[in-house]
Each structure stands twice: as C-alpha cells, then as structure tokens.
Backbone bond lengths (Angstrom), bond angles and torsions (degrees), N, CA, C in turn:
res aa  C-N    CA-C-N  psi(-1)  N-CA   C-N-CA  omega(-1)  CA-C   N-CA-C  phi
1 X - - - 1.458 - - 1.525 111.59 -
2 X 1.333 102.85 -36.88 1.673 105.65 178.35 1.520 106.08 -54.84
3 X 1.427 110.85 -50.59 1.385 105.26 -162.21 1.836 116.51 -69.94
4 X 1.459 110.79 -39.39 1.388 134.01 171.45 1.814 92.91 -49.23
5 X 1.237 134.80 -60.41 1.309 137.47 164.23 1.841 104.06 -24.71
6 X 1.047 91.36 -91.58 1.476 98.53 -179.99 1.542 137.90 -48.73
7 X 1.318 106.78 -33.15 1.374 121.03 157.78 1.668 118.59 -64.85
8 X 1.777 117.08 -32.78 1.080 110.47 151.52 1.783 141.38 -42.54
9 X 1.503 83.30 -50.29 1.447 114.58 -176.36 1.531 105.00 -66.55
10 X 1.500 142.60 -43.84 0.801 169.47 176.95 1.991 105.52 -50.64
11 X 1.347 93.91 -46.23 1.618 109.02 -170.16 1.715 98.08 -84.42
12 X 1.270 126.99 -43.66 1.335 125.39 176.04 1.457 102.72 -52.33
13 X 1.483 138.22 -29.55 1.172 147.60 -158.56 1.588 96.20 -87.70
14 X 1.241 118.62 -39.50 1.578 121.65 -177.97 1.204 106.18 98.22
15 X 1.327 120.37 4.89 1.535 136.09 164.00 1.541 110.60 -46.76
16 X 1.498 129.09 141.93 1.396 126.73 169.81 1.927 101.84 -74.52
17 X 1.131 100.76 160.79 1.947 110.95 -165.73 1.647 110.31 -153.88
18 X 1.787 90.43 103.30 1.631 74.72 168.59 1.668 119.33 -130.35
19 X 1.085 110.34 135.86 1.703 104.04 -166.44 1.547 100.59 -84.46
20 X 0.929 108.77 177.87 1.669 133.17 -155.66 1.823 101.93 -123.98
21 X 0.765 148.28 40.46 1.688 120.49 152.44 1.619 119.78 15.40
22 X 1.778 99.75 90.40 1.072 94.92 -163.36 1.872 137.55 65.75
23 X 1.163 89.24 24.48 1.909 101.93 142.58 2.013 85.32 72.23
24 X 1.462 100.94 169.74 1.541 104.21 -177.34 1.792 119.81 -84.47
25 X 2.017 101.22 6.97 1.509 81.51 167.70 1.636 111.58 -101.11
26 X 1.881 116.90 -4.16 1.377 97.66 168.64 1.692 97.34 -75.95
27 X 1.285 146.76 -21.99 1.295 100.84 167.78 0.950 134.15 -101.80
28 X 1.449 124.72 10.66 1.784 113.62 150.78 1.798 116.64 -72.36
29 X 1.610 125.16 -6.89 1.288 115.59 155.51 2.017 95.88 -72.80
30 X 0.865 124.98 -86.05 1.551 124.00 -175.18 1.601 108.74 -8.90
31 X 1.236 120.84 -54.18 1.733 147.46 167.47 1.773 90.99 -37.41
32 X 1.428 111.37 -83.48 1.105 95.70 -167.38 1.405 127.75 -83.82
33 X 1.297 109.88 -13.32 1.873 88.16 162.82 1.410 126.79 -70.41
34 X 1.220 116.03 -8.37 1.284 108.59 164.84 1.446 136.98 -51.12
35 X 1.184 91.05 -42.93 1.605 101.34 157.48 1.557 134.27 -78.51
36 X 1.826 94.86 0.56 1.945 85.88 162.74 1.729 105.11 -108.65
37 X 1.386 125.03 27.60 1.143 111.95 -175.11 1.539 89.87 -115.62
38 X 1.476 94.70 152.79 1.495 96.67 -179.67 1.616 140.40 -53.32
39 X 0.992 127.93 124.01 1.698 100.63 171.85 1.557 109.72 -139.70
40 X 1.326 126.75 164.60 1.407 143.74 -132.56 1.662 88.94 -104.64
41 X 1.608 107.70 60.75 1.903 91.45 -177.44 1.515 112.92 -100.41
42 X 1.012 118.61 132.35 1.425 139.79 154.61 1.465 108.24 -84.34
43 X 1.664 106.56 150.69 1.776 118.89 -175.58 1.656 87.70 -135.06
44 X 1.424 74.83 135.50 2.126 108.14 152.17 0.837 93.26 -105.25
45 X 1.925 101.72 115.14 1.400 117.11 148.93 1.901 120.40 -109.29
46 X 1.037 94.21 177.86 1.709 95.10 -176.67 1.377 104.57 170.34
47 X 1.346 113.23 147.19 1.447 126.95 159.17 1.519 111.46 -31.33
48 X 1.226 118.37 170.59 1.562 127.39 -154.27 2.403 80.94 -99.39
49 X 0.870 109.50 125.71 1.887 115.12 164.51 1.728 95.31 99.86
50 X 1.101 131.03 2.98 1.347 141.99 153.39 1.570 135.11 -43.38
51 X 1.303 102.82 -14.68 1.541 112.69 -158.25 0.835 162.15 34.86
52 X 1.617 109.23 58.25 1.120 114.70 -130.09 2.260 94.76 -98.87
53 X 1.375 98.54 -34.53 1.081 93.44 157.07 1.714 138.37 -50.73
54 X 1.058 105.98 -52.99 1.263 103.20 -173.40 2.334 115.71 -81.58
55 X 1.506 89.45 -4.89 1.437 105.03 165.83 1.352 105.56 -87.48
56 X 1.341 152.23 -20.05 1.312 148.30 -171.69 1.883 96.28 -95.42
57 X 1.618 107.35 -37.84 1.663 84.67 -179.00 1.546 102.90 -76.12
58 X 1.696 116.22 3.13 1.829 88.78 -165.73 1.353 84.23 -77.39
59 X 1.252 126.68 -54.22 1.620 139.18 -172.83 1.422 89.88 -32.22
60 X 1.381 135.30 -87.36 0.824 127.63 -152.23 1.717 136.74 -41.63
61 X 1.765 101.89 -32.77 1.409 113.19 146.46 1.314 141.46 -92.81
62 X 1.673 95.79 39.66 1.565 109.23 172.69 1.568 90.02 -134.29
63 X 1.420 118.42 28.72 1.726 111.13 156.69 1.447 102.85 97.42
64 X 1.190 136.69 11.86 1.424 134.09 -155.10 1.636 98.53 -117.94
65 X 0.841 117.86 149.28 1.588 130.94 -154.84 1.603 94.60 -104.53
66 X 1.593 122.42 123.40 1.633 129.40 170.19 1.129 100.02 -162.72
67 X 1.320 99.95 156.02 1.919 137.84 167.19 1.524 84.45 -121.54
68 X 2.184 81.29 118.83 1.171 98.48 165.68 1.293 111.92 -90.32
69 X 1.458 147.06 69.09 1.698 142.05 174.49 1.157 108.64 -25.01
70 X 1.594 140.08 -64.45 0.896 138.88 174.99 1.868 115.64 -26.38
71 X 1.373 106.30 -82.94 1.345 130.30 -169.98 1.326 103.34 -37.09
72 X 1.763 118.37 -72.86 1.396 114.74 157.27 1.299 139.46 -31.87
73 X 1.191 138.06 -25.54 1.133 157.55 178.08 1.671 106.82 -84.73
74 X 1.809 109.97 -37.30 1.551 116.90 153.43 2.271 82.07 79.83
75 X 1.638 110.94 30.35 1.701 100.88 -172.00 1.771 92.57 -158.74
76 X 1.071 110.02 140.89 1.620 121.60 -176.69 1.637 113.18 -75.44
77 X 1.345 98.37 -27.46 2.156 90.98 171.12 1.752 96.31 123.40
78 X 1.289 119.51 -39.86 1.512 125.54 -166.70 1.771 128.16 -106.38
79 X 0.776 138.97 170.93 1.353 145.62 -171.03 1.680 107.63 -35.38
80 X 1.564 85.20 -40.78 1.787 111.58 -157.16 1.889 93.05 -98.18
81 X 1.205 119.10 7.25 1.600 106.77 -166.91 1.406 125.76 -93.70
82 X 1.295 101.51 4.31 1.392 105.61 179.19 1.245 107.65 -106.53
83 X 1.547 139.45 -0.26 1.474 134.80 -176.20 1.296 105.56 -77.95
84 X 1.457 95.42 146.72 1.618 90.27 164.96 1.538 125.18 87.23
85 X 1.510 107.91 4.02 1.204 127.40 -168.43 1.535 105.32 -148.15
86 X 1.641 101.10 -177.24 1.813 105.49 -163.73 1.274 102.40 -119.09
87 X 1.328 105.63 137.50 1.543 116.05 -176.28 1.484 129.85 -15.24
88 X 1.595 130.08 119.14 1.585 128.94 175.96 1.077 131.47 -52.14
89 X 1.229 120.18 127.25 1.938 104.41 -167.36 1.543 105.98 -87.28
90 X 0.924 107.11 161.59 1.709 131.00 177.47 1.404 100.03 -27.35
91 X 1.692 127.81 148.33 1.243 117.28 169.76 1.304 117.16 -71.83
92 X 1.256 122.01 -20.57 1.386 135.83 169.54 1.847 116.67 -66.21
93 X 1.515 97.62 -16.89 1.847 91.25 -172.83 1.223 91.89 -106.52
94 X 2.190 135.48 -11.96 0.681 135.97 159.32 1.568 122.69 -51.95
95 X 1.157 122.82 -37.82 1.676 140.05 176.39 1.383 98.78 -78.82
96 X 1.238 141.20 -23.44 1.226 132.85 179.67 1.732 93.04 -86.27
97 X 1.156 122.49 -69.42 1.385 90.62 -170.78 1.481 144.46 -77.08
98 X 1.744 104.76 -11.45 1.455 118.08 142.73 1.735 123.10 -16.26
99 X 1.386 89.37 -80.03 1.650 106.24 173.44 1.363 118.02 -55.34
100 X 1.481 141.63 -25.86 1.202 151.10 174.99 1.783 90.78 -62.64
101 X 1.665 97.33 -69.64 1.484 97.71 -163.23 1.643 113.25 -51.02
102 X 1.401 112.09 -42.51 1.678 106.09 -177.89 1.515 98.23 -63.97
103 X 1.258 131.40 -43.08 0.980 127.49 -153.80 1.588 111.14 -56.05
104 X 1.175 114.61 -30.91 1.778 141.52 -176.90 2.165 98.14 -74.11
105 X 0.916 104.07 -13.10 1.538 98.65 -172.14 1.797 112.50 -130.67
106 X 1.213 117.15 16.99 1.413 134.43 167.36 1.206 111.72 -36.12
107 X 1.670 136.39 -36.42 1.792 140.98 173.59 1.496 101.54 -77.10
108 X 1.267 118.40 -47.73 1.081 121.23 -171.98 1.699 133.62 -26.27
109 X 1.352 129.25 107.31 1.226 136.81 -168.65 1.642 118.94 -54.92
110 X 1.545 119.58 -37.17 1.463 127.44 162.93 1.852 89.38 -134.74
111 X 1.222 113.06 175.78 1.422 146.08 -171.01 1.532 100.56 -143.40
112 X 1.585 137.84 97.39 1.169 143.35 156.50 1.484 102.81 -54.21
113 X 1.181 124.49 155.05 1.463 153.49 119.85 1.189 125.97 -136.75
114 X 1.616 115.18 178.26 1.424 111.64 -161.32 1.977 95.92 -111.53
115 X 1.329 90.57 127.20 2.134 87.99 176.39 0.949 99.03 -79.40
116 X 1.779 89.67 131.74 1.426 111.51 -152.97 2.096 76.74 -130.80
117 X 0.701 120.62 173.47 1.747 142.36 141.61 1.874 105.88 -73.81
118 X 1.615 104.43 142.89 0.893 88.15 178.04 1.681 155.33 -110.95
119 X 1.770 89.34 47.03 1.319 98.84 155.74 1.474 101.08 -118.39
120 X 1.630 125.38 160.53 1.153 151.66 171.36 1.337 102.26 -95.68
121 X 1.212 165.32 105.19 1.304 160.64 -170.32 1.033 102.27 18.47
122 X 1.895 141.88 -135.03 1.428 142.21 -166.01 1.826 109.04 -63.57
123 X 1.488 121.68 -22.10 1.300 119.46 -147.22 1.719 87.91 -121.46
124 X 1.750 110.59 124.72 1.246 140.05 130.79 1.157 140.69 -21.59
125 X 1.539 113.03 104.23 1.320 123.58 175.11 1.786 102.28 -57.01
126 X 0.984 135.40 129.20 1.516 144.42 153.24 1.859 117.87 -20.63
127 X 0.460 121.21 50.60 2.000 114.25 -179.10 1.068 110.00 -8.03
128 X 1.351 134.78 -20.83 1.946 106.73 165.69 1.636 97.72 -93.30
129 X 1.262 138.64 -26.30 1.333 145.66 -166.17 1.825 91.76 -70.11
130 X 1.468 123.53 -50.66 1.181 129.00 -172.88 1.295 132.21 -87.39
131 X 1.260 90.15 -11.89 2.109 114.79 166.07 1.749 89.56 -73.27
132 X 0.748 118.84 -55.74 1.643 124.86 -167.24 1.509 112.85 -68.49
133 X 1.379 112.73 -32.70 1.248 118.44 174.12 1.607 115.60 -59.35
134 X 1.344 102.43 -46.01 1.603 114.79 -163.76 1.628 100.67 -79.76
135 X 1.278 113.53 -9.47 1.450 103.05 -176.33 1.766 116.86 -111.36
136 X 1.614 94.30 13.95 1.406 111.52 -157.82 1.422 99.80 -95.01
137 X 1.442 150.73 120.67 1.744 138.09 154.38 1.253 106.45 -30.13
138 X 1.389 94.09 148.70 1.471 110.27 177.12 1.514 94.03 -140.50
139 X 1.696 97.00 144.89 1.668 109.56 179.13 1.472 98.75 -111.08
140 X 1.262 130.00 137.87 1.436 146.61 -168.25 1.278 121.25 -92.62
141 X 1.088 138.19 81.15 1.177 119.39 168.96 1.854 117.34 -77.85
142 X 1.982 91.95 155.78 1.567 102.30 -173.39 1.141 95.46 -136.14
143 X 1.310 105.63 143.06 1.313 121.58 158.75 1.416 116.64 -148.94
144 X 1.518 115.03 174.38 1.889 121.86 -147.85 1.739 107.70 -74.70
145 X 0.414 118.55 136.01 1.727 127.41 -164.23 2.332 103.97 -49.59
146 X 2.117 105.33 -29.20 1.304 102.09 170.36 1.225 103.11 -83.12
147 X 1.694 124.06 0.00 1.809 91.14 179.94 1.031 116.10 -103.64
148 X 1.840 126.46 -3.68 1.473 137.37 168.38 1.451 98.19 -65.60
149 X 1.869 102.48 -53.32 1.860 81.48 -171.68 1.524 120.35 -59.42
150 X 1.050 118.21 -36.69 1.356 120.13 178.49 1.546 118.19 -57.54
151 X 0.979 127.85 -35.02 1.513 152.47 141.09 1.217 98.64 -6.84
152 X 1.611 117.93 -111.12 1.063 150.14 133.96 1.474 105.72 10.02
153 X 0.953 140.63 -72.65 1.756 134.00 179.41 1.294 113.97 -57.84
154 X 1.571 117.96 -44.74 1.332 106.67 157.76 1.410 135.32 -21.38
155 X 1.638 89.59 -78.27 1.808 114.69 -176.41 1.594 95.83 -52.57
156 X 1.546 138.35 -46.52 1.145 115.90 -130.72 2.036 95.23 -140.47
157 X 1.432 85.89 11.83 1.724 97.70 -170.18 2.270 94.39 -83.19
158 X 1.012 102.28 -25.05 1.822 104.80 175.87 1.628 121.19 -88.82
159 X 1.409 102.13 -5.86 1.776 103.10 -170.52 1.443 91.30 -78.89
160 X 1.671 134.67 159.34 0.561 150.11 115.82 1.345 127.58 11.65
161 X 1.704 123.40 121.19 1.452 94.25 -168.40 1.450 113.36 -102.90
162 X 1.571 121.01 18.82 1.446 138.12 -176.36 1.536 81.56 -90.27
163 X 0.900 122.33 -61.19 1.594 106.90 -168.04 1.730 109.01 -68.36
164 X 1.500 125.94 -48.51 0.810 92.85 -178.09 1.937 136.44 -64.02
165 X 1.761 104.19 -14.94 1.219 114.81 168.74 1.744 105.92 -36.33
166 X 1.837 97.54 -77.86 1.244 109.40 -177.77 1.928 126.55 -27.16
167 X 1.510 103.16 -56.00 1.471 118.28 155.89 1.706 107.65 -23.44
168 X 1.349 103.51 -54.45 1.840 109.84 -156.84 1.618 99.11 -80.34
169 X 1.203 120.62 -21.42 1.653 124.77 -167.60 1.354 68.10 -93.75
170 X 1.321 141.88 -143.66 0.932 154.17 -111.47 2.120 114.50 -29.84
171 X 1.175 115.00 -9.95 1.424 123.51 162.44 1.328 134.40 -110.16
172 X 1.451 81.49 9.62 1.899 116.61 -174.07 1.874 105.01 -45.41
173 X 1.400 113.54 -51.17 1.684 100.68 -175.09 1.440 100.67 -92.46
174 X 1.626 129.55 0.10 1.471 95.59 170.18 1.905 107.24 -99.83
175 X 1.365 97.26 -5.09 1.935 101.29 160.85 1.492 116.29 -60.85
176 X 1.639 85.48 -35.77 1.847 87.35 -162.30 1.670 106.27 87.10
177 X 1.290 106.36 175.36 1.466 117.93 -143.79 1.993 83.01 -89.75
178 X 1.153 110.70 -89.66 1.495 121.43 157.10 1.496 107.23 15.53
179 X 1.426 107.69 -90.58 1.553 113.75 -173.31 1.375 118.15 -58.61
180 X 1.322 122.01 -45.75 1.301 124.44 164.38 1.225 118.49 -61.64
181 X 1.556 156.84 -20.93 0.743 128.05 148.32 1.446 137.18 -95.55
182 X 1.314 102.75 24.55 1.603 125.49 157.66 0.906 125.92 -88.15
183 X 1.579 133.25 -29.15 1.544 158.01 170.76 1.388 96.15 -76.66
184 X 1.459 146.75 -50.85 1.268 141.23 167.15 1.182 118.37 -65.92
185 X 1.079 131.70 -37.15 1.532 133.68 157.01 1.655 112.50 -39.98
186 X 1.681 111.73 -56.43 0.858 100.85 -159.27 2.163 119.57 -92.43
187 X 1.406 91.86 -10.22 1.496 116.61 157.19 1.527 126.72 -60.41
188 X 1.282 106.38 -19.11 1.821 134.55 170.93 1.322 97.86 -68.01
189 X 1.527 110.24 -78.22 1.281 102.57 -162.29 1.427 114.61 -87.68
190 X 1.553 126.07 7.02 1.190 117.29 163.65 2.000 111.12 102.57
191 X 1.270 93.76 17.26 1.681 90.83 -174.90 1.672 96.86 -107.22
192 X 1.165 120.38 76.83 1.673 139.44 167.82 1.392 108.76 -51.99
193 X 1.048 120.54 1.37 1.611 126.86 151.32 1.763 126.86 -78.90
194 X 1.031 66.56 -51.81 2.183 76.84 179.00 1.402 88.72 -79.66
195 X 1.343 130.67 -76.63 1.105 113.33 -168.44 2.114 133.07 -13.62
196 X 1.732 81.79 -56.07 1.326 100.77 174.73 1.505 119.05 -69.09
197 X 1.183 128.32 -41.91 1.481 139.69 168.79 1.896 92.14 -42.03
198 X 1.304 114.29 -54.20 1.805 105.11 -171.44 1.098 123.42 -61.55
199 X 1.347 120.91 -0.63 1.347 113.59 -175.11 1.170 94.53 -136.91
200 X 1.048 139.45 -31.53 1.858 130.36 176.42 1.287 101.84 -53.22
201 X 1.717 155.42 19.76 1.105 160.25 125.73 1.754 121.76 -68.35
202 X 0.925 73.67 -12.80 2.186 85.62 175.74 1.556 97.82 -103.52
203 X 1.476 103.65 -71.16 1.606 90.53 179.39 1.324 122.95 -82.60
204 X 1.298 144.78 42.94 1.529 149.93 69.11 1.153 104.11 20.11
205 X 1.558 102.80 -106.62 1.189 111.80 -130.57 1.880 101.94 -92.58
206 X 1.648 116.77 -8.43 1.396 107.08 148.38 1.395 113.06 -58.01
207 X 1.700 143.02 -57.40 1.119 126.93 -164.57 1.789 97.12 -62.93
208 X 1.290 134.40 -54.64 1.324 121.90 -161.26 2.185 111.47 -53.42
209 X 1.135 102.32 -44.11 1.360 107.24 161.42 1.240 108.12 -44.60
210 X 1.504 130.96 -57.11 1.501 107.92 -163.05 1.450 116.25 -82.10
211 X 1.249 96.54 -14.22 2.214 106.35 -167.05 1.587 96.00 -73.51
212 X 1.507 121.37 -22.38 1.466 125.78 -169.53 1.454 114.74 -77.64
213 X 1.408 106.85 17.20 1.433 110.29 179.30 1.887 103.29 -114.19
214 X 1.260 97.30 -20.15 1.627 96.76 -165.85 1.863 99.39 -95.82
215 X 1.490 98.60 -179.28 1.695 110.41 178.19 1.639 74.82 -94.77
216 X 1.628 118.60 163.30 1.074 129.34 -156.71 2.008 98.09 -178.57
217 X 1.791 102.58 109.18 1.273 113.83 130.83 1.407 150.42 -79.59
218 X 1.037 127.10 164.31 1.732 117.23 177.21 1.103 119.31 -151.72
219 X 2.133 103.96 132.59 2.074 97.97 -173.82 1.266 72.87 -142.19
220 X 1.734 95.40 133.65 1.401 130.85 164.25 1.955 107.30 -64.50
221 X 1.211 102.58 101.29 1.709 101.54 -177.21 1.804 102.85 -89.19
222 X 1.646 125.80 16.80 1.349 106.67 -173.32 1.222 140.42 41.77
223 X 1.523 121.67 -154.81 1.637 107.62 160.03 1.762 109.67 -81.77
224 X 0.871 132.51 44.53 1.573 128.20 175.99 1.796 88.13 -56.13
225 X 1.444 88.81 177.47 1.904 117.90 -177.96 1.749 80.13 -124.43
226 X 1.680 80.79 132.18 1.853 93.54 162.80 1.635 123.19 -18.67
227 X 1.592 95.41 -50.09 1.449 98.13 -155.83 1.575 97.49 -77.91
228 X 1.663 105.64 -33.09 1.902 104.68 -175.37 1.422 106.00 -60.04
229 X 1.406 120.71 -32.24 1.904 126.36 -151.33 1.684 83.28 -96.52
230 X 1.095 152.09 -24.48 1.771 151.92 143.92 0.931 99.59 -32.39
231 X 1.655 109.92 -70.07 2.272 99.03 -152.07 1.613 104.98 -76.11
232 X 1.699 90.53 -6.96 2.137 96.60 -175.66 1.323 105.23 -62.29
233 X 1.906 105.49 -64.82 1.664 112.49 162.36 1.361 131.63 -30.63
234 X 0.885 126.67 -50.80 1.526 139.77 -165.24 1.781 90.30 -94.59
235 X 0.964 133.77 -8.39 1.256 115.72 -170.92 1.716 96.12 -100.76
236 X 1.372 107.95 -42.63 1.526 122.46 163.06 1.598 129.09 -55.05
237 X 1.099 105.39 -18.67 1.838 130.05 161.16 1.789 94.04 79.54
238 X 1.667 105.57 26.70 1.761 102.30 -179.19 1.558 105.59 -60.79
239 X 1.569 116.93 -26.90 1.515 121.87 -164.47 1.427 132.93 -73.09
240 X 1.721 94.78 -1.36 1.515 93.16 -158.08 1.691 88.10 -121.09
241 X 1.503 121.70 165.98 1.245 141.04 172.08 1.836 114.00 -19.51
242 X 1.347 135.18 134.97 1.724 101.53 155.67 1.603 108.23 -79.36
C-alpha cells in the first residue's frame, strides 16, 4: 500500500510509474533465477588490448546476440578498468541489469559475452551466470602484440597519469619490483607504450591461466578495425551455434 501510495503520488507529478507484482523482492527472486536457467552462452576471449570489447558491440550491430558485462558493470575488468568511466553500480544493481539484458535475448541461438574472471572491478558475476560461463567455449581472438599496445594507449593514453601511476602500485607485487618500476618510470615521462609493454607480461599469463580451463578456438584477426574483424567473423560463420 505504501508503494501504490507513492506511485500514485509520483503519477500526479507526471513522473513515469511502474509497479512490481509482488513488491521488489519477488523481482529480485525473478532477477536471480535467471541466472540458474540455462542459456546458450558463448565467450570472446583474447589477450588483454585485443578488443575484444569494442568487437562484441560491432557484432552486436550486425544482429548478433551479447551481454556486454563490461559496459554494465560501467569498469574494464583490470587494475586500470575503472578510469575514465562513471561510477560501478551495486553488485546487486549489477544482477538487476544482467538479468534485464539476458532477459531481452531469450530466442536467441548463442548469447556472446566476453571471458571475463569473475569479478568485474567491485561488482560480481552471479554464480549460476558464472558456473555457465566457465563451462561455455570460447573463440579466441589474436592479434600482434603492436596492435594491443596501440589499443591500449588509446583507451588509456588520456587518463591522468596520477591515476594511472596509482593503477600500477596497486599490482605492484604481482609486477614485481623490476616491472613496476619501469612502468612508473615510464608513466613519468609519458611514453604509454613502454609503460604498457610492462605489464602486458602479467596479464598474459593471468588470461592464459584462466582460458586453460575452457574448450578453446582461435582466429588471428590482424590489424582488422572492429567493424572489419565482425563482417570477417560472421562471414566465417564463427558466430553462430556448432
């Protein structure tokens, strides 16, 4: 009644109003079973400056079915993934819009996402969403070690370089002493290349650890552009069900 109150009150305002069937904890149960029912997911994986993000939205406007985790999450996955972007929502508003997004792709023949680990910066992949993930194929994309860095300098060549310092301390003992203070050296004077070269050896060989759990294809996308290494996929029929 409280809420019917307020949602009234709300409508005199000219405010949009939508009630709930059963109040907002039947739909955070609705929220989370979504993630114990099955669904048809496929993962893009790839080395860390790969693009794998911005290759899943080209797909995605060439008709191809994805949850962007990333985007939702509003955080890139890594030390460095939250710059440059707007605050992470609650892990709980994270599961709310998870479930929205699958909820939008229910016909759908596969469901892309990108293998991720399963936290996204502060906010939680779901445990039935991530049981499913880990058991899901993943197709690999590769590309040449100058077109990640270049990648990578893009996205992260305008942040701030106090933050990105900060970024590099906080992964400081799994860099090791060496790399980290070569990556700070080179964040000083502004060469976002080397910098990046020092640590794309750490996250290496974390992504190769985690891909060693899944079945795993692999297509060399070169220097393609998102949108060229899309119509490549889809032209190759990698996108659709086997």
């Amino acid at each position: 009644m409280r809420s019917a109150s307020v949602a009234w009150l709300a409508r005199q305002l000219d405010l949009p109003v939508v009630l709930l069937d059963g109040g907002y904890k039947a739909y955070r149960r609705w929220v989370l079973e979504r993630f114990e029912r099955p669904w048809p997911l496929r993962l893009l994986g790839g080395r860390t400056g790969c693009g794998k993000t911005e290759l899943l939205l080209a797909l995605a406007e060439r008709g191809v079915a994805m949850v962007d985790l990333e985007g939702l999450a509003h955080h890139r996955g890594s030390s460095f993934g939250g710059l440059g972007l707007p605050p992470q929502p609650s892990s709980e508003h994270y599961e709310n819009r998870l479930a929205a997004a699958l909820s939008r792709l229910e016909d759908a023949p596969a469901i892309w996402l990108e293998a991720e680990s399963s936290q996204v910066g502060r906010c939680r992949i779901p445990a039935g969403l991530w049981r499913q993930m880990q058991a899901a194929p993943v197709l690999e994309v590769q590309r040449p070690i100058e077109a990640r860095v270049a990648h990578l300098v893009t996205i992260y060549g305008s942040q701030e370089p106090q933050a990105l310092a900060d970024a590099t301390r906080r992964i400081a003992k799994r860099l090791g002493p060496q790399r980290t203070a070569a990556a700070l050296e080179a964040i000083e004077r502004a060469d976002w290349a080397s910098a990046c070269l020092q640590m794309l050896d750490y996250y290496d060989r974390c992504y190769d650890h985690e891909l060693g759990q899944h079945r795993v294809s692999s297509v060399d996308l070169g220097q393609l552009s998102p949108a060229a290494a899309a119509q490549d996929l889809l032209e190759r029929g990698l996108m659709t069900p086997d």
